[in-house]
N, C-alpha and C positions, 0 to 999 in steps of 0.2 A: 504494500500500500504506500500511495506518494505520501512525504510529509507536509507540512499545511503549506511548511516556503517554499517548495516542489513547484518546477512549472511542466512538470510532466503530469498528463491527466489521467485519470484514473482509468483503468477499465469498467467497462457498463457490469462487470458483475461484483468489481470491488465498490464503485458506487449507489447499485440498486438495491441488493439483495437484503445488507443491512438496514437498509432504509424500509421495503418494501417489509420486512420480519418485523420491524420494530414499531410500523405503522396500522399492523394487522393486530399488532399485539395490543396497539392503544383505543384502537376500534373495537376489538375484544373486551377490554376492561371497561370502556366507556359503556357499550350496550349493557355489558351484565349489572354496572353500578346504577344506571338510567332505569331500567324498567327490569330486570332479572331475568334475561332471556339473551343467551346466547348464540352468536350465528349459526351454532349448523343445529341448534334447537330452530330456533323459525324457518332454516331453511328447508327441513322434514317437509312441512305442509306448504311451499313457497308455488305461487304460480307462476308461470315461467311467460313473458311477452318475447317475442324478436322487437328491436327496434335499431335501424338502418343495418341489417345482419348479423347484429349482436344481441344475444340471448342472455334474457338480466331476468333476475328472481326477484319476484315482488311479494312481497310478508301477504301471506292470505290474512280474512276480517278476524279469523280467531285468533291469529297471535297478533294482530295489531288491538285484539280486544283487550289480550291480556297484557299489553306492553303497554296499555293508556293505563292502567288501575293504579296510577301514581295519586297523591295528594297536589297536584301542577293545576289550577284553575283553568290554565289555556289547553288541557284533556279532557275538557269536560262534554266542550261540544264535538270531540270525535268520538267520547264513549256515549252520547247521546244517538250520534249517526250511526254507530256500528251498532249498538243497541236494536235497533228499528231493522236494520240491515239483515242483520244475524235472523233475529227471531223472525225476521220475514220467510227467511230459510228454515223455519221452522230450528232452526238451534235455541235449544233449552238453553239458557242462562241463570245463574246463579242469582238472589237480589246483592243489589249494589250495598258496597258497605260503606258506612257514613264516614269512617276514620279519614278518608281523603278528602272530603267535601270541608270546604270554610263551615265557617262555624254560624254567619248566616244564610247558608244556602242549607243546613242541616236544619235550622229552626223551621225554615220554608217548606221543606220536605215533610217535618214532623207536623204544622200548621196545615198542611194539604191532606196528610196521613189522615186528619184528627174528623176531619170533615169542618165541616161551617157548623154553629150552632147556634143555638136562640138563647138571648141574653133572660 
């Protein structure tokens, strides 16, 4: 490997490889810390598009169901859509749990639960 004062250039495999290893690896750590779902866990159930000849894997609705189940406000309206989506497919879903919900959208939730009542 050149040294940093080196004006000779590196080869594409002493340049790449470490790069490419240690960027997989940060992609790795990021997904599992984000939502707890690793890639070749999502990519089991992944549906596959071509797009301009290249075949890329896209997270089906149930691991993107399960990768929204953070406490993140801005997940809310994709577990709302995938919600609707899924059960439209007839997939059973589990009820939502409040731990991730703000603490006024949980009072909201509990105020709709309760029904309307008569004073």
């Amino acid at each position: 490997m050149a040294d940093a004062d080196s004006t000779t250039p590196l080869s594409s495999n002493e340049c790449r490889e470490p790069v490419l290893e240690d960027l997989a690896a940060l992609c790795q750590a990021l997904m599992k810390s984000g939502c707890g779902i690793m890639y070749a866990e999502a990519n089991r159930d992944a549906t596959w598009q071509e797009v301009q000849g290249v075949r890329i894997p896209f997270a089906s609705p149930e691991t993107l169901w399960r990768m929204k189940q953070t406490p993140r406000e801005k997940d809310i309206p994709d577990r709302l859509f995938l919600r609707k989506l899924l059960e439209a497919r007839g997939v059973q879903l589990a009820p939502p749990d409040n731990a991730g919900l703000p603490g006024w959208l949980q009072r909201l939730k509990q105020f709709l639960a309760a029904g309307t009542r008569k004073p």
